[in-house]
MARBA-3410 file (N, C-alpha, C, O; in Angstrom, 1 decimal):
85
126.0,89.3,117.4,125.8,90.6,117.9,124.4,90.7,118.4,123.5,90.3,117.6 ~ 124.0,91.2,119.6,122.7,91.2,120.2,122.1,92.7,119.4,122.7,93.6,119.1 ~ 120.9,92.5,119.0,120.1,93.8,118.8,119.3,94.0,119.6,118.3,93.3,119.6 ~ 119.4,95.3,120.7,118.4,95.7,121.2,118.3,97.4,121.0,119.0,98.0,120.2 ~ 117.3,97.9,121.7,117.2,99.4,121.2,117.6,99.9,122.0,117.7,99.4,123.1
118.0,101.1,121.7,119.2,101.8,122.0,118.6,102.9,123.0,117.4,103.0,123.1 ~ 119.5,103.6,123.7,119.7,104.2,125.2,118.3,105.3,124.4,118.4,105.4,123.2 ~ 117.4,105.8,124.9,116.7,106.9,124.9,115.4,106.5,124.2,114.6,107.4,123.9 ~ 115.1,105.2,123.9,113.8,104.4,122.7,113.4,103.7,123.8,113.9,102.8,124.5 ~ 112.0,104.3,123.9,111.1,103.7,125.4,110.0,102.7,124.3,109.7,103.0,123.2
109.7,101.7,124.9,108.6,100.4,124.2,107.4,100.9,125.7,107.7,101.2,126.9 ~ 106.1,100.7,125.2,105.4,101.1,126.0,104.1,99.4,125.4,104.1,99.0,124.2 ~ 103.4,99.0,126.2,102.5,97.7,125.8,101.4,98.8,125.6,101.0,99.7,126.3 ~ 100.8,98.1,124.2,99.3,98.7,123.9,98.2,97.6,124.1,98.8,96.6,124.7 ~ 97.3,97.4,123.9,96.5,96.3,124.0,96.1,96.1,121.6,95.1,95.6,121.0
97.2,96.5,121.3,97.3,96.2,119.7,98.8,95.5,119.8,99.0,94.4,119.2 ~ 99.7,96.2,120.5,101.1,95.4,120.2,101.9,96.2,121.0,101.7,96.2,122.2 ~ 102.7,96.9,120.5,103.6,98.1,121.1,104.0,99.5,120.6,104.6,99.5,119.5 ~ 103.9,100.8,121.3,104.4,102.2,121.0,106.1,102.1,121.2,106.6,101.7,122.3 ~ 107.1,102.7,120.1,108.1,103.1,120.5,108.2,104.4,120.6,107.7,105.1,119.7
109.0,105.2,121.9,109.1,106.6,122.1,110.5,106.8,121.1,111.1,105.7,121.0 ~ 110.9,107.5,120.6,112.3,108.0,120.4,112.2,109.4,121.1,111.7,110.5,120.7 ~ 112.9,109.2,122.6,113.3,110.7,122.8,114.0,111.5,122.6,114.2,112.7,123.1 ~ 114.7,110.8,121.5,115.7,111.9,120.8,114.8,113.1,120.2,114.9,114.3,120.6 ~ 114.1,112.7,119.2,113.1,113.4,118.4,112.1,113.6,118.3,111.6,114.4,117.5
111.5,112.8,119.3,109.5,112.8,119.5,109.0,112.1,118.9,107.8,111.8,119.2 ~ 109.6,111.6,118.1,108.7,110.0,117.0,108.6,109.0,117.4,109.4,108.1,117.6 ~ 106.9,109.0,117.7,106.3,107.5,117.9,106.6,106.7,116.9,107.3,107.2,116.0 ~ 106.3,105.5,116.9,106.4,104.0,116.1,105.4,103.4,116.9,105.6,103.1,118.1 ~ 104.0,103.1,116.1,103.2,102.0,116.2,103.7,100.4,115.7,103.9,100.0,114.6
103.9,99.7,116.8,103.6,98.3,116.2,102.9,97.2,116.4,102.5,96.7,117.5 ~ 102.8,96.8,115.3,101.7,95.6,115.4,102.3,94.3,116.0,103.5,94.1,115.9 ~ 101.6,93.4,116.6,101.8,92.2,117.1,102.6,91.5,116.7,103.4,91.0,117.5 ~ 102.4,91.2,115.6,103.6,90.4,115.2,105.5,91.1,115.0,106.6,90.4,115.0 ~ 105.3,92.2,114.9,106.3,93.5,115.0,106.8,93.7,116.1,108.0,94.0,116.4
105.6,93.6,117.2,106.1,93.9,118.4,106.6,92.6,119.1,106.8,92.6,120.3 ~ 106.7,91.4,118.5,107.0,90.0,118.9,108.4,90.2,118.6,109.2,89.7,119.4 ~ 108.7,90.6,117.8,110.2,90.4,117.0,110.9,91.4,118.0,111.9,91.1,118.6 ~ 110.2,92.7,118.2,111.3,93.8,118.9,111.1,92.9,120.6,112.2,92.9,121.1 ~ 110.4,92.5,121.2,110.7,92.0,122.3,111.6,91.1,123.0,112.3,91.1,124.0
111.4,90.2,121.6,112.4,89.0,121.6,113.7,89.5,121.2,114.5,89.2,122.1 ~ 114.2,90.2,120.3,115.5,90.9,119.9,115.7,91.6,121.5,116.7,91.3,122.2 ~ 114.4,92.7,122.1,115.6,93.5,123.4,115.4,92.8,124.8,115.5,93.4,125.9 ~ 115.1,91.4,124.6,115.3,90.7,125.7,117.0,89.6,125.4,117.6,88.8,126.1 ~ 117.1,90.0,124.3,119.0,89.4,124.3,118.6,87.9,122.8,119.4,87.0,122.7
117.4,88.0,122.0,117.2,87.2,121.1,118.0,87.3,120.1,119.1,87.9,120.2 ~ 117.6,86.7,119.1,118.6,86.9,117.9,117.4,87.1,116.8,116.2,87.0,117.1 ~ 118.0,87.3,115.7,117.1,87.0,114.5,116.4,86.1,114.4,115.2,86.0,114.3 ~ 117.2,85.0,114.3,116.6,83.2,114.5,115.6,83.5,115.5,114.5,83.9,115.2 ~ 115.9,83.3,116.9,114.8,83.3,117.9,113.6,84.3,117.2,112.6,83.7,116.8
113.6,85.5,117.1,112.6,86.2,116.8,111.7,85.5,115.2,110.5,85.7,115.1 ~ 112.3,85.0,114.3,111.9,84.1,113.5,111.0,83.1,114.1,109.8,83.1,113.8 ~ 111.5,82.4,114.9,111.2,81.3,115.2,110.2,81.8,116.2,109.2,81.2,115.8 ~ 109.7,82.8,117.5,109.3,82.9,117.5,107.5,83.2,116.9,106.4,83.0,117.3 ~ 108.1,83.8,115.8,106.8,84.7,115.0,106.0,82.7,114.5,104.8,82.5,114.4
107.0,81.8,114.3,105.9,80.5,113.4,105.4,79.6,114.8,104.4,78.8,114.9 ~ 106.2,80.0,115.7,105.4,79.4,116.8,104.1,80.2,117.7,103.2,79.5,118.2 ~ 104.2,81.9,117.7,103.0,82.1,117.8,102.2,82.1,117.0,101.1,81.6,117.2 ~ 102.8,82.7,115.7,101.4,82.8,114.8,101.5,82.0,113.6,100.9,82.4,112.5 ~ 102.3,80.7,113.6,102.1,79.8,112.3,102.7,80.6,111.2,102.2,80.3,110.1
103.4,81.5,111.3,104.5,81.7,110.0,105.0,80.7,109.1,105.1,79.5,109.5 ~ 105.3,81.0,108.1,106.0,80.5,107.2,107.3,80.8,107.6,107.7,82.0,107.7 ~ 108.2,79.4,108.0,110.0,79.8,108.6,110.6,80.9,108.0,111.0,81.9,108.6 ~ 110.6,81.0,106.3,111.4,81.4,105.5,110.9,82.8,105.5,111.8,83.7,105.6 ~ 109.3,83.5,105.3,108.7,84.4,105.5,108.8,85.1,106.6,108.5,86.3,106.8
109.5,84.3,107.4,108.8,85.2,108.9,110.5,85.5,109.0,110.7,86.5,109.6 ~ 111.5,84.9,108.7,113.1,84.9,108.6,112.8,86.4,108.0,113.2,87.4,108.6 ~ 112.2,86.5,106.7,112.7,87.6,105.8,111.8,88.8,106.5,112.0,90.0,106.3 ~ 111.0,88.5,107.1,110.2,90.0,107.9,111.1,90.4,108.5,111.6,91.5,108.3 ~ 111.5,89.4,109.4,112.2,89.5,110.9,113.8,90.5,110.0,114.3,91.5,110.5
114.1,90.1,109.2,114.7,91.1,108.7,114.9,92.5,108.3,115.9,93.2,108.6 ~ 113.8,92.8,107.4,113.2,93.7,107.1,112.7,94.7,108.0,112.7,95.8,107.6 ~ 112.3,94.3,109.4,111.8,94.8,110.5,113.1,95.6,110.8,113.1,96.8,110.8 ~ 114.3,94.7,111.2,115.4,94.9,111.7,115.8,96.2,110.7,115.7,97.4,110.9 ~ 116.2,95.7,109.9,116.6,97.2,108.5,115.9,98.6,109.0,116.5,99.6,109.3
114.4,98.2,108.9,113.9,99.4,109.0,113.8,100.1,110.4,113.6,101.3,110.5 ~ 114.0,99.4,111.3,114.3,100.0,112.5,115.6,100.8,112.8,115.8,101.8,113.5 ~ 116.6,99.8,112.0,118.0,100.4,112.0,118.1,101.5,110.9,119.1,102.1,111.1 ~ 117.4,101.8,110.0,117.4,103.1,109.3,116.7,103.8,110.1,117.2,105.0,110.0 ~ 115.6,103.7,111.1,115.6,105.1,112.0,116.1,105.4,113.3,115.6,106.2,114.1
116.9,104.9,113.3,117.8,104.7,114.2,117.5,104.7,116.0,117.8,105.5,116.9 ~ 116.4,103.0,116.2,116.0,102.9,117.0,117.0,102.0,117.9,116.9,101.7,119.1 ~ 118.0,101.6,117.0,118.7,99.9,117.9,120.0,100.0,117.8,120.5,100.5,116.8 ~ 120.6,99.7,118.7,121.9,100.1,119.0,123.0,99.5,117.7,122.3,99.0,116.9 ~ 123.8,99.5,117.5,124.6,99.5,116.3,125.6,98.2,116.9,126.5,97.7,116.2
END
């Protein structure tokens, strides 16, 4: 299943990482670089793995660390219900 963000969640480039809009409700989301690596790679058609594997190829992650972020990211995005289901 592809995760990307869902119809009305604008990503905007900051020179730190990336803003998400929710125009449903007005709530920004700051993210940081490595945060904003995972959501790019996931709404360009990635997977978890890719977005993993990206984060040790830019920034020398730990596989298994950067697997469990890359998750964790995901969860918390999907509890505020930024990513399509």
């Amino acid at each position: 299943m592809t995760t990307t963000l869902r119809s009305g969640v604008l990503m905007t480039e900051t020179d730190y990482g990336v803003v998400l809009l929710d125009e449903r409700t007005g709530a920004y989301y700051t993210l940081n670089p490595t945060a904003a690596l995972v959501v790019r790679t996931l709404d360009s058609g990635g997977d978890g793995a890719a977005a993993a594997a990206a984060l040790v190829a830019q920034f020398g992650a730990d596989p298994a660390t950067a697997s469990a972020d890359v998750a964790e990211l995901v969860g918390s995005l999907r509890t505020a219900g930024l990513l399509r289901r």
